[in-house]
N, C-alpha and C positions, 0 to 999 in steps of 0.2 A: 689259810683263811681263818678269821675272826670267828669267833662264839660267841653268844650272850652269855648271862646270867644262868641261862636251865642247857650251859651245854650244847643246845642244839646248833645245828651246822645253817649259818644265815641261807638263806635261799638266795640267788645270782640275783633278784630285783629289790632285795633290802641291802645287799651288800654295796650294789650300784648307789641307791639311794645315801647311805651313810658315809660313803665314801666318793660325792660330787665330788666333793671342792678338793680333795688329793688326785684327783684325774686332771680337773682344772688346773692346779700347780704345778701338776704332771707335764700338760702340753706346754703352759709359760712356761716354765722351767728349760725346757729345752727348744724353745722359741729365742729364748731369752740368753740362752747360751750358758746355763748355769751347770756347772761341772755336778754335781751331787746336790741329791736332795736335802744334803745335811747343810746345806749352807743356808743360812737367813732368808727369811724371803724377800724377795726383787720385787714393789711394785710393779706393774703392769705399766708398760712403754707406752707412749702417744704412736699411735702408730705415724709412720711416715707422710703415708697417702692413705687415701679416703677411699674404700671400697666401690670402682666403678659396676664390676662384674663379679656376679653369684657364681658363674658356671662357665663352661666353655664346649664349644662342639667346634672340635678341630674335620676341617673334610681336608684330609691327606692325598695329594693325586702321586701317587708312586708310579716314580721310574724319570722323571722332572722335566714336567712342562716346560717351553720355551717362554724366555720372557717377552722376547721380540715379534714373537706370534702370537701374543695375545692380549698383554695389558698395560705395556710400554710401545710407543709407535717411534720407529727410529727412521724417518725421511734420508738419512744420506745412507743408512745401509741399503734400502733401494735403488739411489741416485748411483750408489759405486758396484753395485752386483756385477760380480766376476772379477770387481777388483783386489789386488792383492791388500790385506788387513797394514792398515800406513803406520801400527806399533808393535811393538813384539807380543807374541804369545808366553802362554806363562810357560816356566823352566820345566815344568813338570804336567802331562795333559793325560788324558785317560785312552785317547788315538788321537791317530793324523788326521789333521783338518787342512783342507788347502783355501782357497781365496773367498770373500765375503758372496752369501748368501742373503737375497733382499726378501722381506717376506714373500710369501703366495697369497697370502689375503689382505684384504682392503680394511680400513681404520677409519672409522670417523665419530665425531662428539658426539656426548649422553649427557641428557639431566642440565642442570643450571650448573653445575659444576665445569659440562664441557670435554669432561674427560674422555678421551680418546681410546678406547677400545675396538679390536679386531671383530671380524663378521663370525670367528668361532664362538663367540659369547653373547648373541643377540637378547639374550634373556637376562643373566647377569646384568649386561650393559643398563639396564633401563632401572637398578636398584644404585648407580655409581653414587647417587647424594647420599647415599647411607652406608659407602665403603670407603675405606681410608687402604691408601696403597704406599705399601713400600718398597720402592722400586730398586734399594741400595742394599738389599740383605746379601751376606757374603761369606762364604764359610773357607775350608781349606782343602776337603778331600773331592777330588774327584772321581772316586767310586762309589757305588751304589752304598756295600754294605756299611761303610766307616761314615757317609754323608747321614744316610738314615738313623744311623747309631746318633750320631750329632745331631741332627735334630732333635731327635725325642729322647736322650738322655744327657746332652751337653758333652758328652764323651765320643770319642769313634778309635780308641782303644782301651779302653777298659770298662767293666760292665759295674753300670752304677747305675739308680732307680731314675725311670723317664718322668716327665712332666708332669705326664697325669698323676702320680705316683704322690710326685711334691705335693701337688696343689693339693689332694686326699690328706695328705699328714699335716699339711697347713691348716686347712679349712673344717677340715672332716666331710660327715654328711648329713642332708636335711632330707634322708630318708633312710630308716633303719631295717630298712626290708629291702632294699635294691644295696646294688654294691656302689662307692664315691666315685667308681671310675670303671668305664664300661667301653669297650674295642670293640664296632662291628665288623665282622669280615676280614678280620689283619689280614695282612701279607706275612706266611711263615718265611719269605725269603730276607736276607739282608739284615739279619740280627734277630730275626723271628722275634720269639715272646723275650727278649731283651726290650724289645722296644717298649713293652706296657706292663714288665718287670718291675716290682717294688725294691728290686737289688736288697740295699743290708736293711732298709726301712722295715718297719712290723708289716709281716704279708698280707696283712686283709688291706692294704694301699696299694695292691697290685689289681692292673686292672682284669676285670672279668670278659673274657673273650666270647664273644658269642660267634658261633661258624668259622669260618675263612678265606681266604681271596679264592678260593677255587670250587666255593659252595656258591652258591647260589642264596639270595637273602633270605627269600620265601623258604627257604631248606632250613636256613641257617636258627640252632636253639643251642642254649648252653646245655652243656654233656649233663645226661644224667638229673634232669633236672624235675623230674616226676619216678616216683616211687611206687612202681605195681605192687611191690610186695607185699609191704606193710602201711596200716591205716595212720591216719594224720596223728590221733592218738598213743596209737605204736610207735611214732618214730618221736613225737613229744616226750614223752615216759624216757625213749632208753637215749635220748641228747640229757635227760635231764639226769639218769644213771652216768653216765660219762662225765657230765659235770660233777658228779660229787664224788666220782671217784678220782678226776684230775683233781677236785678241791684239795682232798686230804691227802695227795702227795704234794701240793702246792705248798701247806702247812708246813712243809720241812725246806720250804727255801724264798730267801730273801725276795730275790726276783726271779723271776721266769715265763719271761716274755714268749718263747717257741709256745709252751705251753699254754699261756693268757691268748697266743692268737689262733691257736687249735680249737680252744672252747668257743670262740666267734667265730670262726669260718664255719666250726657247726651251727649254732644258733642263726648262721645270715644264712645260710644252704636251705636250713629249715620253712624261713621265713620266704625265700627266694621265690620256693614252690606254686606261692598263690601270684606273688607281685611280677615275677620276672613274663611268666606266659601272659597275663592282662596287657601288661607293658609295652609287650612284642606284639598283640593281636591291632592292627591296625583294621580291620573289619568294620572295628563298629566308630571309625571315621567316615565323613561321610562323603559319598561318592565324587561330590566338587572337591572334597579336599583332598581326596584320592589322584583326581584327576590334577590339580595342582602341581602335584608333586610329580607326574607324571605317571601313573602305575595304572592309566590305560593304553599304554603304548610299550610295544618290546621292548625300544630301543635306550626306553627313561626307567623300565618299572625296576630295573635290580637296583638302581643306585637309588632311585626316589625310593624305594622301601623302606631303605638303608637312613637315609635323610628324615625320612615320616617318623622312621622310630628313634631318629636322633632326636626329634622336640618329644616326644611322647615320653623320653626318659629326661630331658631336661626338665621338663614342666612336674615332672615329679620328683627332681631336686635329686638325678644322680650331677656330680660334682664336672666331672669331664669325660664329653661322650665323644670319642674319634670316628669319624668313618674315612675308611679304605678305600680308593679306588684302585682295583687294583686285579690283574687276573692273569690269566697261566698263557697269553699269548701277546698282545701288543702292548702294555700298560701306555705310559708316557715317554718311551723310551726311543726315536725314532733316529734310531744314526742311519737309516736306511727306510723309505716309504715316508717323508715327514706329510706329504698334502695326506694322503690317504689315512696315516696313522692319527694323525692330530686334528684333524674332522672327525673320524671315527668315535676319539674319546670326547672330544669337547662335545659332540651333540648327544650322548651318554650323562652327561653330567649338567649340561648350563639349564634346563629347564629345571631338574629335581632343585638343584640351589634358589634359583629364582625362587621357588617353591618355599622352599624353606626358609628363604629372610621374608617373602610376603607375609608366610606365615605367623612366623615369629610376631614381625612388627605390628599385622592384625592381634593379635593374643597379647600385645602389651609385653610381649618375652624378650623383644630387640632392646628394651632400656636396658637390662641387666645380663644378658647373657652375650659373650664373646665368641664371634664365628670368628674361624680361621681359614685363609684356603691357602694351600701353595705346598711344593714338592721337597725332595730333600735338595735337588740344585736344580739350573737353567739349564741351558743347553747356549753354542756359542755361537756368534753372528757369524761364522765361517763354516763352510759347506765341509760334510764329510762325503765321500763316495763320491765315484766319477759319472754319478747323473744327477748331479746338484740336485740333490733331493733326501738330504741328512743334518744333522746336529749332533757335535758330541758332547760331552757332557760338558757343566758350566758351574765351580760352583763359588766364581771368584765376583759375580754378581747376578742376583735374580730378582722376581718379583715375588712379594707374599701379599694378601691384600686380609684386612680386618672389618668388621663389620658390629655394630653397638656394642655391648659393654663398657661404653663410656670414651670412645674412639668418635675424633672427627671426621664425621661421614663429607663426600665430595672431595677429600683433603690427599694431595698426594707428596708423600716423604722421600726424599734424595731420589737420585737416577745414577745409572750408570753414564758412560762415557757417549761419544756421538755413534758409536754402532754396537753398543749393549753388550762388551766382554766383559768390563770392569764396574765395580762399584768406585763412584769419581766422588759423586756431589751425597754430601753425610750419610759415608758410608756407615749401617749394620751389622754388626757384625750377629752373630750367632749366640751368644752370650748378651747382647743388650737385646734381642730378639726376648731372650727368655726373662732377663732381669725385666722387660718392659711388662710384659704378660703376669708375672707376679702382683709386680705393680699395681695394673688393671685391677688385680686380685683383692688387693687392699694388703700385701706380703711383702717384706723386705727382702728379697733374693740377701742381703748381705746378714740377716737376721735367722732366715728359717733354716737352719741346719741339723747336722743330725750325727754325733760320734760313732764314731766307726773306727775300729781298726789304730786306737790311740790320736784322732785328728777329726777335724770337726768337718764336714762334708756339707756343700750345697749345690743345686743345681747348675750353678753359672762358675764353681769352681773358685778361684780367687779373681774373677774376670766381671763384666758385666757392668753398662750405663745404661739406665733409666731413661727413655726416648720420652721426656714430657710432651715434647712437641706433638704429638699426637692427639694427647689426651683432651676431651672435649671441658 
C-alpha cells in the first residue's frame, strides 16, 4: 500500500479515492480482454446493446415444471392420450416412459395478447401482457444435478461461477452495504452452493445465501449476522486493525487479490449488520401489500415472504436476487402423483408471483428489473408409471417465461413440436438463454470474461446467440 509524503499508512477511503480511475481500468481492462495492465490503454468500447435491465430476480422452480401443464397448451396431446408418441424418443432418457399423456387441466386465453395458460396459474395468467414466453429452451442433461449445474453456471461438468456471479463482476453494485447477489432459500441438493458460487471470479461475486430449501423463510437470516459480543465500535476498531495489518504485508506484493477480497468481505460483513435485517424485516410493509403477496395464508406465506423480500432487496439495488422453490418433499419433480404434485406447488407459488410483478409494475421497478421463472428442465408429453399419472424428466424442450427488463411483454418465442418433447420452431438453446440475459444487462456474453487457469473464461463458454427478437 502507498504512503504520502509524512510516511503515514493512507487510510482504505483515501486510498479508494486516489486510486478511482486504476479500479475503473481495472474492470475495462478485463472487460476489455486486455492481457496485462502494462499494455496501453484501450479506449472504452460502444457497448453492443443498450442497457435494458439494472437487476434480475430469478424465481427458480426446482425439480422442473411441465411445460405442457402449464404455459404451452398442446390440443393434439389430448386428442391422442394413450397414444403411442408417432417419433422417436431421445437415445438417452433419465426413465422409461411409455404412451402420450394428455393434460389434466383446462387452458384458456388471458389479456389482449390471448395467450393460453392452464388453470394452475390463474393469477400469473392475468399479468400474460407483461410476460414474454419462451417456449423453445432446450438443454442436454436429463438429470437433476448436471441440468441445474447448467442452468445457473453454463456448465453441468465442471464447476465454474453462475449467472449471478457474472452479472456481480460485470455490473458490480448499487449498494455498498448489501451484497450484488443474494440466494433465498437454495436448494443444497443438485450442485448445492455451486450454483450461487463465484467459482475462480474474486469471491465477494459469490452470492450470499440467506437460509435453505429446508428452513422455512420466516426462520431463514444469514449465519452469524449480529454480534452479541462485541459493540459496533469494537468491531469498527479491530476490522480497521486487520486492515492495516493485511496493508503492510500487501506492501510486499504486486497483486494480491485472495487478500484485497478478505478485507471486503470484512468491511461488507460489517456493514451487512444494519442493512441486511432492515432488508429482511418485511413487517413494516404494509398489511395490503403483505396480503398481495400472499403472507396471510399458509399455503402462499413461505414463498411470498421469499418474493416480498426479493423486491425489498431489489429496490435497494442488490444486483440478482434468486428465489428457490424448493423443499425436502415434493418439489416439481412428479414422475409419480403429477395432478396432486403440480397443483400442490402451482397454488404455493402463482399468487406470491402475481404479487410480485403487480408489485413491481405499481413501484415503477417492472421497466428495469428482469423476472425470470422456469426450472432447470420440462418434463415429457409421455406418461411414466402404470397409472398414467407421471412425467419424466425433459430437457430437450421446455418453457421459461421473462417479465420487464426490456422484454416484450404479451410476446411468445418458438414452441416445441405438436406434443411438446422437442424444441422444433427457433429452438434456445441454453447458452443463448444466457448470452440473451447478459444482453438485457447491457453485457456482451462474448466480451465479459475473466483469465483463469491460462485461458479466458465466460459464462456461455465459446457458445451463445443473442435472442433480439424478444427485446422490447
Amino acid at each position: 500500500m502507498s504512503t504520502n509524503s509524512d510516511s503515514r499508512l493512507l487510510s482504505r477511503r483515501e486510498s479508494l479515492r486516489n486510486g478511482a480511475l486504476g479500479f475503473g481500468y481495472l474492470a475495462l481492462s478485463s472487460i476489455l480482454g486486455n492481457a496485462t495492465l502494462a499494455e496501453s490503454f484501450v479506449a472504452a468500447r460502444k457497448p453492443l446493446y443498450r442497457q435494458r435491465a439494472k437487476r434480475v430476480i430469478f424465481l427458480f422452480m426446482k425439480g422442473g415444471p411441465s411445460q405442457v401443464d402449464t404455459f404451452e397448451r398442446k390440443p393434439l396431446l389430448n386428442r391422442d392420450h394413450g397414444k403411442p408418441l408417432p417419433f422417436a424418443k431421445p437415445k438417452v432418457t433419465f426413465a422409461k416412459t411409455g404412451n402420450l399423456l394428455g393434460s389434466p387441466w383446462e387452458f384458456k386465453p388471458y389479456g389482449a395478447c390471448g395467450h393460453q395458460v392452464s388453470e394452475l396459474f390463474p393469477n400469473v395468467a392475468r399479468h400474460v401482457d407483461d410476460i414474454c414466453f419462451i417456449h423453445s429452451l432446450h438443454g442436454t442433461n436429463p438429470a437433476h444435478g448436471g441440468a441445474v449445474l447448467k442452468l445457473h453456471t453454463g456448465s453441468d461438468n465442471f464447476v465454474r461461477p453462475s449467472m449471478g456471479s457474472w452479472i456481480s463482476y460485470g455490473l458490480g453494485t448499487e449498494n455498498n452495504n448489501l451484497p450484488s447477489f443474494i440466494t433465498i432459500c437454495p436448494t443444497l441438493a443438485h450442485g448445492g452452493v455451486q450454483n450461487w458460487s463465484s467459482g475462480f471470479l474474486p469471491t465477494h461475486h459469490q452470492g450470499s445465501s440467506i437460509g435453505n430449501a429446508s428452513i422455512a423463510s420466516g426462520d431463514a437470516r444469514v449465519r452469524h449476522i449480529a454480534n452479541a459480543k462485541w459493540t459496533a465500535n469494537q468491531q469498527r476498531r479491530q476490522i480497521d486493525l486487520i486492515r492495516e495489518l493485511n496493508g503492510r504485508r500487501r506492501m510486499n506484493f504486486s497483486s494480491h487479490p485472495e487478500l484485497d477480497d478478505r478485507i471486503n468481505s470484512f468491511e461488507l460483513a460489517f456493514r451487512m449488520q444494519n442493512a441486511m435485517p432492515e432488508a429482511q424485516d418485511v413487517s413494516s410493509e404494509s398489511k395490503a401489500t403483505q396480503n398481495l403477496y400472499g403472507l396471510d395464508n399458509p399455503v402462499t406465506e413461505d414463498f411470498g415472504r421469499q418474493c416480498l423480500m426479493a423486491r425489498r432487496f431489489a429496490e435497494r439495488g442488490v444486483r440478482f436476487v434468486q428465489v428457490t422453490h424448493s423443499d425436502n418433499k415434493v418439489q416439481w419433480d412428479q414422475h409419480g402423483k403429477l395432478r396432486n404434485g403440480h397443483q400442490e406447488k402451482a397454488s404455493e407459488v402463482d399468487l406470491p408471483i402475481a404479487g410480485l410483478l403487480t408489485d413491481l409494475k405499481s413501484r415503477g421497478l417492472l421497466e428495469d428489473t428482469l423476472v425470470i421463472w422456469g426450472g432447470e428442465f420440462g418434463r415429457t408429453p409421455t406418461v411414466q408409471g402404470h397409472k398414467m399419472d407421471g412425467r419424466d424428466h425433459n430437457p430437450h424442450g421446455f418453457t421459461v417465461w421473462l417479465a420487464g427488463g426490456g422484454v416484450k411483454g404479451g410476446f411468445r418465442y418458438g414452441a416445441t413440436d405438436q406434443y411438446g418433447y422437442y424444441a422444433k420452431e427457433k429452438p434456445v438453446h441454453l447458452h443463448d438463454f444466457h448470452a440473451t440475459l447478459m444482453a438485457l444487462l447491457g453485457l456482451d456474453h462474448e466480451q465479459l470474461t475473466y483469465r483463469h487457469a491460462g485461458r479466458d473464461f465466460r459464462l456461455t463458454d465459446v457458445y451463445g446467440k443473442v435472442i433480439t427478437d424478444i427485446f422490447a
